[in-house]
VEXVEX-180952 format. One line per field, with one value per residue (C-alpha): residue in three letters; y, z, x. Coordinates in Angstrom, 2 decimals. Example, Ala and Ser with C-alpha at 12.3 -4.5 7.8 and 13.67 -1.06 7.14 Angstrom:
BEGIN
aa ala ser
y -4.50 -1.06
z 7.80 7.14
x 12.30 13.67
END
This chain:
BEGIN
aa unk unk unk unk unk unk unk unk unk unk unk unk unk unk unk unk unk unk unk unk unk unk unk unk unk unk unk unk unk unk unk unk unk unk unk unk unk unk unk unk unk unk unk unk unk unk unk unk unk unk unk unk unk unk unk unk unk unk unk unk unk unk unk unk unk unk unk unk unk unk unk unk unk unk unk unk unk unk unk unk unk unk unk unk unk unk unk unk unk unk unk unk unk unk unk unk unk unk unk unk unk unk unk unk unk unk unk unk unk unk unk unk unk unk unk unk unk unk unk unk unk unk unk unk unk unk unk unk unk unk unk unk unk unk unk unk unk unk unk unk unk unk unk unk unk unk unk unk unk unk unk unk unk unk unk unk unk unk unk unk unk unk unk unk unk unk unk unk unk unk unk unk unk unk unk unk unk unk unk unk unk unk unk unk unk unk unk unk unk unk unk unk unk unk unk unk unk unk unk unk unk unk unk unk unk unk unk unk unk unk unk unk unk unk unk unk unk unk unk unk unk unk unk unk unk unk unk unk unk unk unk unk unk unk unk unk unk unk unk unk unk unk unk unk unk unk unk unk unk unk unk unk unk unk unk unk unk unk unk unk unk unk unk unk unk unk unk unk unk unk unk unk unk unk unk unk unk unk unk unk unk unk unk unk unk unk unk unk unk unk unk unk unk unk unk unk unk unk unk unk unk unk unk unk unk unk unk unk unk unk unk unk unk unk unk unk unk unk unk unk unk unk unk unk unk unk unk unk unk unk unk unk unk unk unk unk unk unk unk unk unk unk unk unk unk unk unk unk unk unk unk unk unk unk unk unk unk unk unk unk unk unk unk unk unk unk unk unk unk unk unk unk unk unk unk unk unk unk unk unk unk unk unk unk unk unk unk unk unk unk unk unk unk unk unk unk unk unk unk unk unk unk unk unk unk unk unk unk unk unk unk unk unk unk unk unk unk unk unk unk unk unk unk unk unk unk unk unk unk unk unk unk unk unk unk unk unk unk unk unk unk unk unk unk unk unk unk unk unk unk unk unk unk unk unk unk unk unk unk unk unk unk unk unk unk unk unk unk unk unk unk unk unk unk unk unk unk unk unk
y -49.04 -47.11 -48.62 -48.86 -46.95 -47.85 -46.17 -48.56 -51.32 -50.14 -49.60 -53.33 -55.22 -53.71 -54.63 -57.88 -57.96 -56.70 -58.96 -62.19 -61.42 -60.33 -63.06 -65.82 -68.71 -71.02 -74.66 -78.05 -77.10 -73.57 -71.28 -67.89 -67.35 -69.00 -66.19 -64.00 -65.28 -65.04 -61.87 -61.17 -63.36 -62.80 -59.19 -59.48 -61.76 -59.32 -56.38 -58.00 -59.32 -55.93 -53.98 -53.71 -55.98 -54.45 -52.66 -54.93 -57.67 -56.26 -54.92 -58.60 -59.99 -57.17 -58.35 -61.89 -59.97 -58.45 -61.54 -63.56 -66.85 -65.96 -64.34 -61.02 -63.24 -65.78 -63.79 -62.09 -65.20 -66.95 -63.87 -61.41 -63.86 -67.00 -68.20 -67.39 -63.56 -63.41 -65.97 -63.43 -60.52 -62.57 -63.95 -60.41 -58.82 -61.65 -61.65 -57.55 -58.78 -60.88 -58.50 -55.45 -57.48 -58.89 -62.30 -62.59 -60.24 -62.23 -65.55 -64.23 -62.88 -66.22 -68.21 -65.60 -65.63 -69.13 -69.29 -71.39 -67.93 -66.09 -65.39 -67.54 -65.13 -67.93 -69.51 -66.48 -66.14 -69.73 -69.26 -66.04 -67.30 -70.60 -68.69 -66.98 -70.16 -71.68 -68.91 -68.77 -72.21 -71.30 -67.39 -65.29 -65.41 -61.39 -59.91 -61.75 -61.03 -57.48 -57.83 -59.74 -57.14 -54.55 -57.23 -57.60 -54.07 -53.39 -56.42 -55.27 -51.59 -53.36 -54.82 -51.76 -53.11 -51.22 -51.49 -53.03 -54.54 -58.45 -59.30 -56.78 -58.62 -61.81 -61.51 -59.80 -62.20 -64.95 -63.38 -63.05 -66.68 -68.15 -65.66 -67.46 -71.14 -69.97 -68.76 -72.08 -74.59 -75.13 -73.84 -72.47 -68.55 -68.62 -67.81 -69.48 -73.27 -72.32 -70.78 -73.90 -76.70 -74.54 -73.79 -77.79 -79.06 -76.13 -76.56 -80.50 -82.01 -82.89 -82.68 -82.20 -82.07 -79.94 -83.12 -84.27 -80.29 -81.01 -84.47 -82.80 -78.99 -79.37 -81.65 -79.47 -76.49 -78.01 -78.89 -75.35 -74.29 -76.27 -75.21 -71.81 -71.90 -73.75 -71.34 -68.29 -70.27 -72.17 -70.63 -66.95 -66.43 -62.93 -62.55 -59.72 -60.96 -58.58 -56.47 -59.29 -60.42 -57.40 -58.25 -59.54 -61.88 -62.34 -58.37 -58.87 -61.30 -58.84 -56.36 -58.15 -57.93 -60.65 -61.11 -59.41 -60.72 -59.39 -61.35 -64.44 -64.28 -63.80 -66.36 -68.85 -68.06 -68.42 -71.77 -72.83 -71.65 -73.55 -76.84 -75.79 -76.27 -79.72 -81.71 -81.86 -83.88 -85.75 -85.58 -88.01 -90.73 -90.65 -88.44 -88.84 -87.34 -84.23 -84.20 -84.17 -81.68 -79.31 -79.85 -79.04 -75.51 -74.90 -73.55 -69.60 -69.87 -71.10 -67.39 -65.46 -66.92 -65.85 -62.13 -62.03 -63.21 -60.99 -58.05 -58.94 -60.03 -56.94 -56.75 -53.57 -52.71 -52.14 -55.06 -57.04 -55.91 -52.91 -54.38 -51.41 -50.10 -53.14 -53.41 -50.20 -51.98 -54.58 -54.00 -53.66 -54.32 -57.97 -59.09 -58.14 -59.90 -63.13 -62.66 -62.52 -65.87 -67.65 -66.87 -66.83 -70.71 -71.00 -68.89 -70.88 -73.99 -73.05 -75.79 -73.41 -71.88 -75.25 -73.40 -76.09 -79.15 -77.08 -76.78 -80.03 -81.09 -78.75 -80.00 -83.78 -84.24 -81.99 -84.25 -87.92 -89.33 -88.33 -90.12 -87.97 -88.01 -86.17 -84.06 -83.12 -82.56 -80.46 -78.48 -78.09 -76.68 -74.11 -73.16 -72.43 -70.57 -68.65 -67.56 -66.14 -62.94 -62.61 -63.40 -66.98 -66.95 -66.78 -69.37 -71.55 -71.28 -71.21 -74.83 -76.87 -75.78 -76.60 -79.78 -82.13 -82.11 -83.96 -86.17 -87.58 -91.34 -91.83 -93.07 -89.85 -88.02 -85.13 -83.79 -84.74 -82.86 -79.64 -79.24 -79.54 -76.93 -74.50 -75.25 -74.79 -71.71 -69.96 -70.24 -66.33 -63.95 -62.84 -59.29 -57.42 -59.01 -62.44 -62.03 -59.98 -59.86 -59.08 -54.85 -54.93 -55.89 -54.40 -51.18 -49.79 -51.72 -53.61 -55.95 -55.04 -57.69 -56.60 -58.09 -61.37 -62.18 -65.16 -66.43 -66.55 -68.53 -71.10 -71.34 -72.31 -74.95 -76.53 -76.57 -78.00 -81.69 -82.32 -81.65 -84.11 -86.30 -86.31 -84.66 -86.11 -89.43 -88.62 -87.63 -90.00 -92.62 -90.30 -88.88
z -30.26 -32.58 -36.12 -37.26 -39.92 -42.96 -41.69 -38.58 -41.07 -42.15 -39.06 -37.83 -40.63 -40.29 -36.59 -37.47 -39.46 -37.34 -34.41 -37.10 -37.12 -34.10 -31.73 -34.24 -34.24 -36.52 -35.28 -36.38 -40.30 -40.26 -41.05 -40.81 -44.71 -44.08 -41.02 -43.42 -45.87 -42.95 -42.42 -45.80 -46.05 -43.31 -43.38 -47.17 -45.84 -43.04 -45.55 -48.01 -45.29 -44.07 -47.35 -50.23 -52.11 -55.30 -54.26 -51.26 -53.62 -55.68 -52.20 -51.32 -54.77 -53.98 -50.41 -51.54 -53.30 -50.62 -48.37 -50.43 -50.79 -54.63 -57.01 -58.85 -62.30 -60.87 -58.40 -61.66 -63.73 -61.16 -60.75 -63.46 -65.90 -65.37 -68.30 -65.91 -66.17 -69.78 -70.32 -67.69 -69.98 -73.49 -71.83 -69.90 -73.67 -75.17 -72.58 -73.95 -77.38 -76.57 -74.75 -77.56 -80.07 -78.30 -77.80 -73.66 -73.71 -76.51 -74.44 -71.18 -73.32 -74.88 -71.99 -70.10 -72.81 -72.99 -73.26 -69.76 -68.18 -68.71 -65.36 -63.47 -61.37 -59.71 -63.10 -64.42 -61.63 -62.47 -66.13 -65.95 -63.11 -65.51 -68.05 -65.98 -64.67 -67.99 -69.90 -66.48 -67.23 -70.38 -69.76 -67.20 -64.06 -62.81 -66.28 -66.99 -63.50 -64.32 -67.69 -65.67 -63.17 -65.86 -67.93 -64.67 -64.02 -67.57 -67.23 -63.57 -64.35 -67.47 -64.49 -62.12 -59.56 -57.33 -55.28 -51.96 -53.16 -52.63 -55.96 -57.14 -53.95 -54.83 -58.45 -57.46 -54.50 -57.01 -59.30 -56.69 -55.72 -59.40 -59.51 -57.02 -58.17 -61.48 -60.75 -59.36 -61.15 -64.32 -65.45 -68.62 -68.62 -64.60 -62.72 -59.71 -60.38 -62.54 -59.37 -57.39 -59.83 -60.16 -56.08 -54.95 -57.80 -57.40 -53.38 -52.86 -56.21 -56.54 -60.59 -61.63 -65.03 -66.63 -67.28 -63.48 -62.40 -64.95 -62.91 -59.97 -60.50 -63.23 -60.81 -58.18 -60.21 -61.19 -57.52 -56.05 -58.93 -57.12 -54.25 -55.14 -56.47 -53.30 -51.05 -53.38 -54.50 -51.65 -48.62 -49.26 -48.33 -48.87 -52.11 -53.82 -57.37 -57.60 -60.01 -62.74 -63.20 -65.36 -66.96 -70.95 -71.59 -75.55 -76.00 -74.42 -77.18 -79.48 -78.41 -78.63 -81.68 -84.19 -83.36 -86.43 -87.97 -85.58 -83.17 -84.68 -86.02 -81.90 -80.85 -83.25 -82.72 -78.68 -78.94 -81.05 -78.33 -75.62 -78.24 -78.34 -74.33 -74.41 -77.01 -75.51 -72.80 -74.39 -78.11 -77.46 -77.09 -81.22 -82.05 -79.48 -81.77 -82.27 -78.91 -77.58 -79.82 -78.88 -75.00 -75.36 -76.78 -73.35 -72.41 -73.25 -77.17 -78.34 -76.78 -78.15 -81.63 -80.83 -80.29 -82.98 -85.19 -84.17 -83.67 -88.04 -89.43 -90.65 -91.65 -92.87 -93.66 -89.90 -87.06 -84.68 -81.86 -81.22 -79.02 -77.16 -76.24 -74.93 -73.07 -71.00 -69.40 -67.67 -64.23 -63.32 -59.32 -59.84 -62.11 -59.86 -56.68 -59.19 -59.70 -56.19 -55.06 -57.82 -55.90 -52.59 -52.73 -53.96 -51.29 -48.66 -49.70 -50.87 -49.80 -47.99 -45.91 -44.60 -43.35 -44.75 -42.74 -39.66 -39.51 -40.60 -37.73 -35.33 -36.53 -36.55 -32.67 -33.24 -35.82 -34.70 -33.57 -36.14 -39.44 -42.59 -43.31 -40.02 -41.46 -44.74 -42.80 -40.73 -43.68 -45.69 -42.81 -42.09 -45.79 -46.52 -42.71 -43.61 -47.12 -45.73 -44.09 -46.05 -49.61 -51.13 -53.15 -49.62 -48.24 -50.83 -50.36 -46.31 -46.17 -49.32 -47.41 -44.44 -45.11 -48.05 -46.09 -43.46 -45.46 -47.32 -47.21 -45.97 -48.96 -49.93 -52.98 -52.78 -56.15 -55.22 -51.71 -53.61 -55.56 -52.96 -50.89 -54.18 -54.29 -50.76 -50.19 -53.23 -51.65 -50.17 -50.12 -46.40 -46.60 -48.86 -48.28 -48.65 -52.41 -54.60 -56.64 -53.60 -53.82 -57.08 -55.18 -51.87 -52.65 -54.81 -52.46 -55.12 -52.08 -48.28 -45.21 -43.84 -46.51 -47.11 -44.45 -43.12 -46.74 -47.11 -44.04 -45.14 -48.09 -46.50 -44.05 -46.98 -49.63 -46.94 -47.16 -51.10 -50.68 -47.50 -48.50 -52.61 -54.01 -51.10 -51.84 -55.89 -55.63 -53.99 -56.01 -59.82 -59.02
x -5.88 -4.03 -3.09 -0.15 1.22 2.65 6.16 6.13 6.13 9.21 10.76 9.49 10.95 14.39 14.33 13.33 16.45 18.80 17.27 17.74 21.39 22.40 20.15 20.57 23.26 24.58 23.50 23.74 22.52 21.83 25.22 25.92 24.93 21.95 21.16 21.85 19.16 17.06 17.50 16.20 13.26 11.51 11.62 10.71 7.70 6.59 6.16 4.37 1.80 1.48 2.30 3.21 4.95 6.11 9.29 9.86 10.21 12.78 14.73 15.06 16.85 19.16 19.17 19.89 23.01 24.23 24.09 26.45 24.76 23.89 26.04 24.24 23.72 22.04 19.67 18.63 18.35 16.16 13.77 13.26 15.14 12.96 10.20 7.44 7.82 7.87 4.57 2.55 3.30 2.78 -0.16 -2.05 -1.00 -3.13 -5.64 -6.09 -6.27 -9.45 -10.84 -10.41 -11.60 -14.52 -14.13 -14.34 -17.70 -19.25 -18.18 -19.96 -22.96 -23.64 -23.66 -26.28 -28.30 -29.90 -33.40 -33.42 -32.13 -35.52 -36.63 -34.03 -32.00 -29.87 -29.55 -27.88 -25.74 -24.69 -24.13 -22.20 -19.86 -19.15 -18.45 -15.55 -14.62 -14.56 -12.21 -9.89 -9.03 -6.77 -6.54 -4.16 -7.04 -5.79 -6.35 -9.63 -11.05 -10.76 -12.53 -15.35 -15.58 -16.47 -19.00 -20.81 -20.99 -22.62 -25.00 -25.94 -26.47 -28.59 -30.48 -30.43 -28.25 -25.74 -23.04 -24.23 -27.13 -27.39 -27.31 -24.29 -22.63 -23.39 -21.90 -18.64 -17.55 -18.46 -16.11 -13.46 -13.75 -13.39 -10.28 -9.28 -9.80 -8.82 -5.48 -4.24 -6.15 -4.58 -0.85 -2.39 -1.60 -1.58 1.93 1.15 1.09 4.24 5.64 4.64 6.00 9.49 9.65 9.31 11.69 14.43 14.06 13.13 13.82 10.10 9.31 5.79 4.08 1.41 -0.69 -0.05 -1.78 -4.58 -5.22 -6.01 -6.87 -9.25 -11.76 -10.88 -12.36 -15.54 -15.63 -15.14 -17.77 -20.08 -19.72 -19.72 -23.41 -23.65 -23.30 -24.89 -28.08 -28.81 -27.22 -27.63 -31.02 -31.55 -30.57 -32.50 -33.75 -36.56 -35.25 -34.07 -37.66 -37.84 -34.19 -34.76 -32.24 -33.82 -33.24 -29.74 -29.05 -30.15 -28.04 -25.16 -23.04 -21.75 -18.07 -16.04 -13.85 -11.01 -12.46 -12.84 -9.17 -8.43 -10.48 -8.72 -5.41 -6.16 -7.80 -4.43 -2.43 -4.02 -3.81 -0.57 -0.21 -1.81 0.10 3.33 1.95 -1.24 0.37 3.04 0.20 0.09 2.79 5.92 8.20 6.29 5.27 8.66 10.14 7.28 8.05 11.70 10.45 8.82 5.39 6.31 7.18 3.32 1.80 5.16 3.99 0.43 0.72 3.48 1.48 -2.12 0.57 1.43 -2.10 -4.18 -7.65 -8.80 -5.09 -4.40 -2.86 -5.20 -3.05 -0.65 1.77 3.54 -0.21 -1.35 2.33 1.39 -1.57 0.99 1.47 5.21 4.67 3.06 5.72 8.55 6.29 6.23 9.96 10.39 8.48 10.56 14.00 12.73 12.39 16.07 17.35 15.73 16.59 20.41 22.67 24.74 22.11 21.29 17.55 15.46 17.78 17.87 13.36 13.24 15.31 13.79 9.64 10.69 10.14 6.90 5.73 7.47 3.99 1.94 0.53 1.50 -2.17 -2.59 0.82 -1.13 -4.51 -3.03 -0.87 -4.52 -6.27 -3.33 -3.19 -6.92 -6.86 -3.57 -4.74 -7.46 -5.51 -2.18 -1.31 -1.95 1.45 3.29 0.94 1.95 5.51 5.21 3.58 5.55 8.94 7.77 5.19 7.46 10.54 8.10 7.11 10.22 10.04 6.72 5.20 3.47 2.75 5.25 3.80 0.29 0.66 2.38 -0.68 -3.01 -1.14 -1.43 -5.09 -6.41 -4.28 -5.73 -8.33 -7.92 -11.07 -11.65 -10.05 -8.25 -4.51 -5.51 -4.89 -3.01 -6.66 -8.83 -8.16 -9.66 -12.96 -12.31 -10.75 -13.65 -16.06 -17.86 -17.95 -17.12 -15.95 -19.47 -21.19 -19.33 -17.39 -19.91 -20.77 -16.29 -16.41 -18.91 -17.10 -14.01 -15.67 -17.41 -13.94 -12.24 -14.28 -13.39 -9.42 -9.18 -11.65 -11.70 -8.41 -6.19 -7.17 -6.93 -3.49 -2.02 -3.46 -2.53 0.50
END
């Protein structure tokens, strides 16, 4: 069978469009704006399962234009206007900083250099993949994944390792899986559980707080960690160690330089940052005043102030950071996806579309007999299968718009549900759509589907068990 091209794509999604509006009909909630919407969306959706999504994304705000149901201002305010584009730049130009000045390697370095390593091949899988783990829980997951990719490949070629051996395998899927988990599990740095907390209260009124994420995405990390070394440690069996036993971890401690004072300036100024995110919600327990004056400056002004002030401070009589170089390295296509996703969910849910009323009124017979726990069982199992093939920010989106409007009224966490939706369809590491991190391994082949594609699965059957059975439970009962 011949596949098809990129042009077809093309040509598909603008006879999706024109079949939306010429076969579709107004009904009981849906109007004609809301066909138009349609129209847009789904198209928009199509090519960035099957494509690209950079200049797709910004073809549907102008869509959304052109279809009336959102005047020019606010299309733009609600996509490339919202807080969430500016803290991914702020955050990938601080993310740089750390990296230039040292900080991220030196992190990874200590941790894989613990006398316990010596000879311990699984053990320094562990270590290194914590240490990702641990910095993506305060720094932008994208930018730091590609800083780990290049750390492994220097400790690896230390080792002799290639692409396609076990080992080399083993490290990069690991890396692509706490990407993954990273992204999503705390809103520190990370767009999407910004994205997901602005979608469900802008759509479905549902408001949820950093501290409320933390409840439930920081357990779930450590969880998916766990299983992680799970499946690499235990499960892959024919993982080819033979050439660390040579590997001296107290010589690679050597090697390693004392962080200058660049770095240590960096490093401070990024812990103070990430204080800066916590006391707004934990400060208030000894200082509400503070606490709440700090909140009302939002979650974007505490980075501004960091690269401001690493762009001003000079040692050596020349600044930490040079902000319009490390500007260059911010890719334009993922912030106008982001800014997409953030209208996409107002669109949908505009009051004079009346798309959301009309699904919820068609799925209601569909779903009439069931539980909601069978609802949300069902709306976990889709996600992590879904995220598997096309891109977990749409994922997201898909199942909250079409899973909370089911469950209005039945007693359910609607926050608690929204964040388990995020989680399990991050999940995405199958093939290179699932994620819009996954090229970065695929595309140079630093792993294949060949080589991973049953230890992904495994992965997915085992992650499964805690979200029904542990963080289902958890957020019903915390949120």
């Amino acid at each position: 069978m011949t596949k098809v091209k990129p042009f077809g794509h093309y040509i598909i999604a603008a006879l999706l469009a024109v079949v939306i509006l010429v076969g579709f009909r107004p009904g009981e909630y849906l109007t004609q704006q809301g066909i138009w919407v349609l129209a847009v969306l789904i198209p928009t959706l199509f090519l960035w399962i099957t494509n690209h999504t950079d200049w797709s994304s910004v073809l549907m705000c102008a869509g959304l234009i052109v279809s009336g149901i959102m005047a020019p201002v606010l299309v733009w305010q609600l996509s490339f206007g919202n807080q969430i584009i500016i803290m991914i730049i702020v955050c990938m130009i601080l993310n740089n900083i750390l990296k230039q000045t040292g900080v991220i390697e030196k992190v990874a370095r200590w941790f894989v250099t613990r006398k316990f390593v010596q000879g311990r091949p699984r053990v320094f899988i562990a270590m290194f993949i914590f240490s990702n783990f641990f910095l993506g829980l305060f720094l932008e997951a994208m930018a730091l994944m590609i800083i780990y990719i290049m750390i492994a490949e220097i400790f690896l070629g230390e080792m002799g390792y290639k692409k396609g051996d076990s080992f080399y395998t083993a490290i990069m899927l690991a890396i692509l899986w706490t990407n993954s988990v990273s992204a999503v599990g705390t809103p520190f740095s990370n767009a999407l559980p910004l994205i997901m907390m602005d979608a469900v209260y802008a759509a479905h009124g549902v408001y949820i707080s950093w501290g409320q994420w933390l409840m439930i995405g920081v357990p779930w990390g450590f969880i998916m960690y766990g299983l992680m070394m799970l499946v690499i440690c235990v499960f892959w069996r024919k993982l080819d160690t033979s050439k660390f036993q040579s590997y001296d971890v107290q010589k690679a401690k050597q090697n390693s330089p004392p962080l200058s004072k660049e770095g240590k300036i960096a490093a401070v100024v990024g812990i103070l940052v990430v204080l800066a995110w916590l006391f707004p919600e934990y400060g208030r327990l000894f200082a509400p005043a503070a606490a709440a004056r700090m909140r009302g400056f939002g979650f974007v002004v505490p980075p501004i102030i960091a690269v401001s002030a690493l762009c001003i401070i000079r040692v050596k009589n020349k600044p930490i950071a040079n902000y319009s170089e490390l500007a260059k390295g911010i890719p334009l296509g993922v912030l106008g996806f982001v800014a997409a996703v953030i209208v996409f969910g107002s669109a949908l849910n505009h009051a004079d579309a009346g798309i959301i009323n009309q699904l919820r009124h068609a799925l209601t017979p569909l779903t009439a007999g069931l539980s909601p726990t069978i609802i949300v069982a069902i709306a976990l199992v889709g996600s992590l299968i879904l995220t598997k093939f096309i891109s977990n920010t749409v994922t997201m989106l898909l199942f909250v718009h079409i899973t909370i409007p089911l469950l209005v009224g039945t007693g359910q966490s609607l926050g608690g549900i929204t964040i388990l939706i995020g989680l399990a369809a991050s999940l995405g590491a199958l093939v290179p759509s699932s994620t819009v991190s996954a090229p970065l391994m695929f595309g140079p082949e630093h792993i294949t589907f060949k080589n991973t594609w049953k230890y992904n699965l495994l992965y997915l059957v085992l992650a499964y068990i805690p979200v029904i059975f542990v963080l289902y439970p958890l957020a019903n009962a915390l949120i």
